[in-house]
C-alpha positions as CSV (number, residue, x, y, z in Angstrom):
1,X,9.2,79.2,15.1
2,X,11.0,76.4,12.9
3,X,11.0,73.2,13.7
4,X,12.0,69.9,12.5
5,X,11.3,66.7,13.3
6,X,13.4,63.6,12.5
7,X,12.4,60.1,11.8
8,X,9.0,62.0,11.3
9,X,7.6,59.0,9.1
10,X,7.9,56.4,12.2
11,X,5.8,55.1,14.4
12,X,5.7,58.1,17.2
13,X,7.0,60.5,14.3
14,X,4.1,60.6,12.1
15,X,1.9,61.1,15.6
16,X,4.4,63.6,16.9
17,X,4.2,66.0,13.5
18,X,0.5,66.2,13.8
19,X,0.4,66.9,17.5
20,X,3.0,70.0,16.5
21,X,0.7,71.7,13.4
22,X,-2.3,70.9,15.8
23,X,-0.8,72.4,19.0
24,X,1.2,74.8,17.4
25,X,-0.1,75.7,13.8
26,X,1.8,79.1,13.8
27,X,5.2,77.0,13.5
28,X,6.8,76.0,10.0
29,X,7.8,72.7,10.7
30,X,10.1,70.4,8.1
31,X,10.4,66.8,8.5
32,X,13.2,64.4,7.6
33,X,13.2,60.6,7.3
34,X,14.0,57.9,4.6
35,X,10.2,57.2,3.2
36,X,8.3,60.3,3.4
37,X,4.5,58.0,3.1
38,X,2.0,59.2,5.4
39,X,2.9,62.1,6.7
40,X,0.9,65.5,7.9
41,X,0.7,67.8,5.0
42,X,1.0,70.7,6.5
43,X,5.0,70.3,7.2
44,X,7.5,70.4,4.5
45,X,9.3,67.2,3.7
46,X,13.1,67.4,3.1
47,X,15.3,64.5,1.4
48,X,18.0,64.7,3.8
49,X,20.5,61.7,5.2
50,X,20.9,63.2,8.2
51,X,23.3,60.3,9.4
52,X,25.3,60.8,5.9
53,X,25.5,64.4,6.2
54,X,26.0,64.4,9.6
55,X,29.2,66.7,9.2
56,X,28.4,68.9,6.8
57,X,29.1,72.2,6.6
58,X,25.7,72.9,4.9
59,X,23.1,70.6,6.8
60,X,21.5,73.5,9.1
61,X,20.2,75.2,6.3
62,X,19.6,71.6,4.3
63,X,16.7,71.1,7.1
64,X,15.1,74.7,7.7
65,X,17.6,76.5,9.8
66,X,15.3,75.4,12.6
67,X,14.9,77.0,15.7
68,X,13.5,73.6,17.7
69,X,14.7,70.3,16.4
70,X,12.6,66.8,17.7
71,X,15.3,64.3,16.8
72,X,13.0,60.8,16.6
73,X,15.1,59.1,14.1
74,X,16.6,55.8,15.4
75,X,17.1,52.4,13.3
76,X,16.0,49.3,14.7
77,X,14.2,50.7,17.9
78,X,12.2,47.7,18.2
79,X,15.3,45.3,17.5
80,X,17.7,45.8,21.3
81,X,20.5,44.3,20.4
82,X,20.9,45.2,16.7
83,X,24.5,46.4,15.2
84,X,22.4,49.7,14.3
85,X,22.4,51.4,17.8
86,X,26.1,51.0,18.3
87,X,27.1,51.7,14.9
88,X,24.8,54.8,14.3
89,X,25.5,56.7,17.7
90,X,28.4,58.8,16.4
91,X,26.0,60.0,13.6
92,X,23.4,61.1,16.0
93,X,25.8,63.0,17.9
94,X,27.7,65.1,15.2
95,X,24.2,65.7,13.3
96,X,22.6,67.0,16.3
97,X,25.7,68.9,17.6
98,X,25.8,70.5,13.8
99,X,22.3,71.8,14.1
100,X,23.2,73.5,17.8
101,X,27.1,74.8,16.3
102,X,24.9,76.4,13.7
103,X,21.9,77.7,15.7
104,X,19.3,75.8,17.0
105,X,18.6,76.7,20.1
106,X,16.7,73.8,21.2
107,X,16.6,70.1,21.0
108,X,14.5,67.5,22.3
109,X,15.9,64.0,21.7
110,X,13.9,60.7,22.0
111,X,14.7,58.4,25.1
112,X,13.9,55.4,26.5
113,X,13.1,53.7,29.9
114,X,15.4,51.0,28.1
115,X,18.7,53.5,29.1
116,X,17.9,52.4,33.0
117,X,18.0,48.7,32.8
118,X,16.9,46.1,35.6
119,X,15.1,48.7,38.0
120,X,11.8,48.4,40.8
121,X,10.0,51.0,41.3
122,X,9.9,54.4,40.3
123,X,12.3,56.1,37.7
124,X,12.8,60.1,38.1
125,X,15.6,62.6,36.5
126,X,18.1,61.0,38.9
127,X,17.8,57.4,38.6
128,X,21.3,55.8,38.2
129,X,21.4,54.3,34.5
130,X,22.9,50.5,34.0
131,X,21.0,49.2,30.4
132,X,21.9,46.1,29.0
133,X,20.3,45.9,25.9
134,X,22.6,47.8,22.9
135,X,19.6,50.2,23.0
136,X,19.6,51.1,25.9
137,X,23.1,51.9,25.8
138,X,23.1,53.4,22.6
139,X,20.6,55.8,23.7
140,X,21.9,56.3,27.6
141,X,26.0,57.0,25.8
142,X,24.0,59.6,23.7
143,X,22.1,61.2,26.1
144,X,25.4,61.5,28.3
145,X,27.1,62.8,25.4
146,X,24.6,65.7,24.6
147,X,24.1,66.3,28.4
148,X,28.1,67.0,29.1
149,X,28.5,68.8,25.2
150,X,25.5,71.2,26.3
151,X,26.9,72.0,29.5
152,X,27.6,75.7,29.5
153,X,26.1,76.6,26.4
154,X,23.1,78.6,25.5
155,X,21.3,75.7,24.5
156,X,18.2,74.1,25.6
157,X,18.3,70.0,25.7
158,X,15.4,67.9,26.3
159,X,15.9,64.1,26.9
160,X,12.3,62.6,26.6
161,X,12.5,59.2,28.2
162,X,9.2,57.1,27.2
163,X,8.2,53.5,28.6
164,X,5.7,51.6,27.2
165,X,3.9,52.6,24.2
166,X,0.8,51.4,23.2
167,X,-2.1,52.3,20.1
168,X,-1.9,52.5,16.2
169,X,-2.0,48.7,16.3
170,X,-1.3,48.3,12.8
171,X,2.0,50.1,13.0
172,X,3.3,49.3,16.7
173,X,5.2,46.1,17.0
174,X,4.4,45.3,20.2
175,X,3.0,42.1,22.1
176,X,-0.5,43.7,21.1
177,X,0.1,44.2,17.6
178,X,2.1,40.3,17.4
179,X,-1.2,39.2,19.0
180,X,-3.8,41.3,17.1
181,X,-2.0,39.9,13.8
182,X,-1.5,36.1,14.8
183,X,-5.7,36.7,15.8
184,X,-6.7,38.2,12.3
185,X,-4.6,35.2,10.5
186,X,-6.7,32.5,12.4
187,X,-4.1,31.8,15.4
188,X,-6.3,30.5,18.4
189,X,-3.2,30.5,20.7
190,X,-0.9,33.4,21.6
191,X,2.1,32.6,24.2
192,X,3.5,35.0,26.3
193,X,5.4,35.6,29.2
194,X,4.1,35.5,32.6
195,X,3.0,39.3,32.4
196,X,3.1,40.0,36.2
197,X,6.0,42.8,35.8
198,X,4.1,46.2,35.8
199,X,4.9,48.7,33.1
200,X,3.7,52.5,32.5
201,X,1.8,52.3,29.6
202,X,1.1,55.1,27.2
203,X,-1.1,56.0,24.0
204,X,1.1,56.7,21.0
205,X,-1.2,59.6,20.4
206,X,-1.1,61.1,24.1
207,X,2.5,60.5,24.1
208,X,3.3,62.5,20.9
209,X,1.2,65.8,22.4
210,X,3.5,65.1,25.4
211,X,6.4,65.4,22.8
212,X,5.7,68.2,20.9
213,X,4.5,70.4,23.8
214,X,7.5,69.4,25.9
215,X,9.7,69.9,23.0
216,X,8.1,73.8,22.2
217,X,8.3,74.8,25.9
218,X,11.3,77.0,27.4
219,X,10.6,76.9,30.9
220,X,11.8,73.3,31.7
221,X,14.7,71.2,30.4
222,X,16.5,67.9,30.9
223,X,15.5,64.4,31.5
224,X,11.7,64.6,30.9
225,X,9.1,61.5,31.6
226,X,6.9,61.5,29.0
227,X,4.4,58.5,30.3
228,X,1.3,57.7,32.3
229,X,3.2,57.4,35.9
230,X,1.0,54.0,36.9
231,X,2.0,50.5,37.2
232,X,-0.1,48.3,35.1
233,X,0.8,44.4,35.3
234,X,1.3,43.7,31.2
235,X,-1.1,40.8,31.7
236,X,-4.0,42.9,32.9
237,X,-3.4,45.4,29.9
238,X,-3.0,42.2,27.5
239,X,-6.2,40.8,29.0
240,X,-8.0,44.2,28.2
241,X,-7.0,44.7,25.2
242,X,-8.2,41.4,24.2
243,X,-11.8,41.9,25.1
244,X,-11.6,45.1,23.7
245,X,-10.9,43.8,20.2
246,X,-13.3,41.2,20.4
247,X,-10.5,38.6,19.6
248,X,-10.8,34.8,19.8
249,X,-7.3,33.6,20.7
250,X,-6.4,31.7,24.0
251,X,-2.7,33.8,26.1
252,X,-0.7,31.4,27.3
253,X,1.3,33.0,29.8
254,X,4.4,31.8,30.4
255,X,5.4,29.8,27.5
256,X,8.6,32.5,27.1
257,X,10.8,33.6,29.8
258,X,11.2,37.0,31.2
259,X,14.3,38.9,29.5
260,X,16.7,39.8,32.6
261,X,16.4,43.8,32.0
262,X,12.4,43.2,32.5
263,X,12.0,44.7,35.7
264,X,8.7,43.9,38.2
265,X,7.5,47.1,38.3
266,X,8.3,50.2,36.6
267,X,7.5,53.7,36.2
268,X,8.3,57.3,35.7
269,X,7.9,60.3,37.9
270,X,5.3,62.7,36.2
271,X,6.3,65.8,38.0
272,X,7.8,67.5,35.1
273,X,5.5,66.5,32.2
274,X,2.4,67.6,34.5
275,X,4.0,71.1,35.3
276,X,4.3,71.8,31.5
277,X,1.3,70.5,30.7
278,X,-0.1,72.6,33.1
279,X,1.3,75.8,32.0
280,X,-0.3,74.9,28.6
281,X,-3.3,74.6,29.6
282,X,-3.2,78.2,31.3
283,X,-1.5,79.5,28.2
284,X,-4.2,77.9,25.9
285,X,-7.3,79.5,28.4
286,X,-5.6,82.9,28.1
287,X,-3.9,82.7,31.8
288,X,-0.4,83.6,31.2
């Protein structure tokens, strides 16, 4: 199998292309992104502007003629309302219908709980969408897009939606990495929101085996919740990762307000993830 992986050099992509030669080291698998630092090297970088050469004729065979493509490339994920998301969503559409008009057979494209907006309680495959950030409605238009292009085709789409990620400190920029930064410079205060709203947190690393097995599987398609599945206040996981790392700097929660889109509490259904997860597991034991 062939597979590529976008924005592989990121901050889930670098995760997600080990978790692929690890879980699946029979696979050739090409990466594209705009630094190439850090990566696995077992896959094969390629110097590819996939937003550039969105349209052309040649790009299937520019990345690998691959089989699966893992489309994790996104500018200014961790910005909401930059120009980026708007102004880079046809380019993600025409590169990704390219690579299925030329043969891939299956793509799994990166989502976000960000596409559902202000929402309580638990989010599953049918949850009605209403984002207010320009990510979030960047990445809902897209996955609407690729859901109504793929309809009737011989095509298998995967929309990943993930929540809140957590791990690779350095890396994330995240309230935990703002706050493990502000500690190692001397900071002895750290101000925060309340932290009462309850998010499903997940491990970067955990989250990128959910990817790339997800991603590799032909028995389940659609919207896919890769995440944990439990509410955790964001002031109980600040408070534990604090005494985890031994920091000395004082949360003052509350000092910023809430962004509207910050729901009390939300989650995604695990149905789907667990089923393929399970059917690894009895794949990997010998079962199937």
């Amino acid at each position: 199998m062939r597979v590529l992986v976008t924005g592989a050099a990121g901050y889930i992509g670098l995760h997600v292309v080990r978790s692929v030669c690890d879980v699946y080291p029979e696979s050739e698998v090409f990466v594209v992104d705009v630094r190439n630092g850090g990566l696995d090297n077992r896959a094969n970088f390629l110097n590819v502007n996939i937003l550039t050469e969105c349209n052309n004729e040649g790009l299937f065979e520019k990345v690998g003629n691959p089989d699966v493509c893992i489309h994790l490339a996104w500018q200014d994920g961790f910005n909401h309302n930059s120009n980026a998301h708007i102004d880079n969503l046809a380019a993600h559409f025409h590169f990704l219908r390219n690579l299925m008009e030329h043969g891939c057979k299956s793509v799994s494209v990166m989502g976000t709980m960000h596409e559902i907006g202000y929402w309580e309680g638990e989010v599953n495959s049918d949850t009605p969408c209403n984002p207010f950030s320009m990510y979030g409605i960047a990445k809902n238009a897209l996955r609407q897009a690729l859901l109504s292009y793929c309809e009737g085709k011989a095509v298998s789409l995967k929309w990943l939606r993930a929540y809140y990620i957590t791990g690779d400190d350095e890396r994330n920029k995240s309230v935990f990495s703002k706050i493990l930064q502000m500690a190692n410079e001397g900071a002895k205060t750290f101000p925060c929101v309340l932290g009462t709203n309850k998010c499903d947190f997940i491990d970067v690393e955990l989250l990128a085996k959910y990817i790339a097995i997800a991603s590799l599987q032909n028995k389940i398609d659609g919207i896919i919740n890769v995440c944990s599945g439990k509410p955790v206040a964001l002031k109980d996981k600040i408070n534990g990762f604090v005494k985890e790392k031994k920091l000395d700097i004082h949360l003052d929660y509350g000092a910023f307000p809430s962004r509207k889109y910050d729901s009390p509490a939300i989650w995604g259904n695990t149905e789907l993830i667990d089923k393929i997860m399970e059917d690894y597991k009895k794949r990997a034991l010998g079962m199937f």
